[in-house]
N, C-alpha and C positions, 0 to 999 in steps of 0.2 A: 691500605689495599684500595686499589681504583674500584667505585663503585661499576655496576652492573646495569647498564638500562635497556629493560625488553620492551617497554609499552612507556606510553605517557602515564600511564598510572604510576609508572617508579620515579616521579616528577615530585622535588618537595614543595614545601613554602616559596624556600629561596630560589628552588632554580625556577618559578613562575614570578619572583619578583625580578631577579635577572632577564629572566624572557622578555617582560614589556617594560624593564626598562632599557634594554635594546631595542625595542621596538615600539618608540616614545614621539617619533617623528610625525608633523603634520602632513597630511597628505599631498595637500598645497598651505599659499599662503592665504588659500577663499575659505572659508566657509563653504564648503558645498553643499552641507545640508540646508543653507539659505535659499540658495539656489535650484532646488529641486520642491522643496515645500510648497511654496506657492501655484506646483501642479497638482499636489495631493491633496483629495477633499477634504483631509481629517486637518489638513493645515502642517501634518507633520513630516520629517525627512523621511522619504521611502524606508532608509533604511534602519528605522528607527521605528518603524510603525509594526508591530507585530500583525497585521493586516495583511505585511505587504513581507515582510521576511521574521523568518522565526531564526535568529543566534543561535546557536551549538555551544559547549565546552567541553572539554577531556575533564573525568570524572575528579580527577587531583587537581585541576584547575578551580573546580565547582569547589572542593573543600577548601581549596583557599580561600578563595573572596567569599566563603560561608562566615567564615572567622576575621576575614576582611571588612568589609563594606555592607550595609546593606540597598546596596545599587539591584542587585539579582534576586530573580525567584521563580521556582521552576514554573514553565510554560502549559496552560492551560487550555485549552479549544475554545473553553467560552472566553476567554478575555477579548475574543474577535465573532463575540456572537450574532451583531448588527455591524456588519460593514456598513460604510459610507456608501455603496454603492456592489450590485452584486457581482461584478470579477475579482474587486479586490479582496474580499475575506474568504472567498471558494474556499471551503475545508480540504487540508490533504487527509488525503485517504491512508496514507502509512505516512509516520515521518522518514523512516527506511536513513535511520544514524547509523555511522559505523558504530560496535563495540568498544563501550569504553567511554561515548559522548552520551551527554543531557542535553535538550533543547528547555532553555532560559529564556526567560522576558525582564525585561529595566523596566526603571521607573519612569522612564522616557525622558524625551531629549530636553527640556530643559531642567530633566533634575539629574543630566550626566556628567560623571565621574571621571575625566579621562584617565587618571592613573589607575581605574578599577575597570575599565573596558577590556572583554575578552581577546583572547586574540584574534576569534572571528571576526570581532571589530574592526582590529585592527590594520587588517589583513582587506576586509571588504573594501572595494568589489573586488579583489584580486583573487586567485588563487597560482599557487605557483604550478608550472604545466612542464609535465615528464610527456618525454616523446615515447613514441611507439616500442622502440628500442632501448627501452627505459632509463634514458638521460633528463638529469631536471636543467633543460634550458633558460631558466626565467620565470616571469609573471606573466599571465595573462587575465583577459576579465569572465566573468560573470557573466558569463554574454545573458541569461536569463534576463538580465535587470536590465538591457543595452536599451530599451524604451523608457525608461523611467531615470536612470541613473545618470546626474551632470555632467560627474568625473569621466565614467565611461565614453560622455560624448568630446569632449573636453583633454585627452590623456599628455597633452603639452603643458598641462597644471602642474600632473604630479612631482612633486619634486624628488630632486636627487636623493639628497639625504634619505627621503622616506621609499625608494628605491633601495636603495643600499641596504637599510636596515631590513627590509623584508628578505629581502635576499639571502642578508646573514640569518639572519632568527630559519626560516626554511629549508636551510642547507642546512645548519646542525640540526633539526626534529628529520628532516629526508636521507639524512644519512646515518640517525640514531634509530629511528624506528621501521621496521621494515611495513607493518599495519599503516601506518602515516604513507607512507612511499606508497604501498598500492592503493591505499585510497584515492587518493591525486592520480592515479599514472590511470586509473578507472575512468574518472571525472573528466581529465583530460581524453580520454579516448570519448569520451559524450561530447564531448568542444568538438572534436576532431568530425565526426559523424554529423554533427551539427553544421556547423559549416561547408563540408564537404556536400549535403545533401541541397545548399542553397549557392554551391559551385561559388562562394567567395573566399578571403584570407580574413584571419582572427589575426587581432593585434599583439605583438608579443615582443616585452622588454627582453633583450635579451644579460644573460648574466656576464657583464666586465665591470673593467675599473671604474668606469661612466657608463650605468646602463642605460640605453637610450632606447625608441621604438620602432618596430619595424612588422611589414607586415606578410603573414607565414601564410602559404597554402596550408590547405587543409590537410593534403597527403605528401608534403613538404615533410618528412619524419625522417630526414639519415642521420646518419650519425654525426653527434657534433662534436671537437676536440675541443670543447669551452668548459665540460667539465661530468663526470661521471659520478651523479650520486653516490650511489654507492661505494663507491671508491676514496669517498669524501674524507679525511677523520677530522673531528673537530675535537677542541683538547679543552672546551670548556663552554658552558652553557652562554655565559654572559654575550656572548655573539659569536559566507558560503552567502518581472514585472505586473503582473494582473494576478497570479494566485499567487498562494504563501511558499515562501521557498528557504531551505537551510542553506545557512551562511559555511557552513564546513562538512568536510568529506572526511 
């Protein structure tokens, strides 16, 4: 009997070891975390600094790498109780997760894991963006982090392959989970609003054979024949700057 899946909670071991090793590819061929360290005072990669971004997981996620790795451990306010400096540790006032995530802290970046990285990890700075109309067209960024983050500045790094693989890993959790799908299609309307109020385009891969970059007005939202989430089926697993911010929606 074909299993059932309502939430990421009906997610086992395997289909999170399937998940990132679909989604195994480097971002480029840099190191970007090199590249960005040496503006943050702690010395560390932005996005590695629980400082400066607090990780997310889906709660079956969290059980995995519980009995996985010991790379994770739930996230704490004081572990950023003296910022380097006072923008970057500003306490949030709610973390405000969807249902169903924990916000996580590593051991930091040079005691990382890559095979044991979340998939916020992974995924960072991206997040995949559902138009108004609720089509998932692609990837776009983080814009939050666009003063701090390399790649962000940088999006002719990313490479294909690690293109691709977000795209597939995102189309099967957007088209399996409807909770996933509107948390994105949320997020992205805060992109949308965001941009829109500083009258520019956000950058956005769009999803084909060769995804490449291009850049979308803000109320650019019709309808695209590239591909309708929800319409999606996939037939197998295998293929979130100055204050603290979650890597997932």
């Amino acid at each position: 009997m074909p299993r059932l899946l309502r939430t990421p909670a009906d997610l086992t071991a395997a289909d999170w070891r399937n998940l990132y090793d679909g989604f195994a590819a480097p971002i480029s061929e840099w190191d970007c975390g090199q590249k960005c360290a040496p503006y943050n005072p702690t010395g560390q990669p932005f996005c590695c600094d629980i400082c400066h971004a607090i990780p997310a997981a889906y709660r079956s996620e969290w059980d995995y790498l519980q009995k996985t790795t010991d790379l994770w451990h739930p996230y704490h306010p004081e572990e950023c109780a003296s910022p380097p400096d006072a923008e970057a540790g500003r306490a949030v006032p709610e973390l405000n997760l969807p249902s169903g995530m924990v916000p996580l802290a590593c051991l930091g970046a040079t005691r990382c894991q890559r095979p044991n990285r979340l998939l916020s990890c992974r995924a960072f700075p991206f997040f995949p963006y559902i138009t108004s109309d609720y089509r998932f067209l692609g990837l776009t960024i983080e814009w939050e982090f666009a003063p701090v983050c390399w790649v962000i500045s940088n999006l002719g790094v990313v490479s294909l392959a690690y293109r691709q693989q977000f795209l597939r890993t995102f189309d099967f959790l957007l088209a399996t989970f409807d909770d996933v799908f509107e948390s994105y299609a949320a997020h992205s309307e805060r992109l949308r609003a965001h941009f829109a109020g500083q009258k520019r385009r956000f950058p956005l891969c769009i999803a084909t054979e060769a995804p490449t970059w291009s850049a979308r007005a803000a109320n650019a939202c019709t309808p695209s024949p590239l591909r309708t989430c929800r319409a999606t089926v996939s037939t197998s697993i295998a293929p979130i700057g100055s204050t603290k911010r979650l890597w997932a929606r």
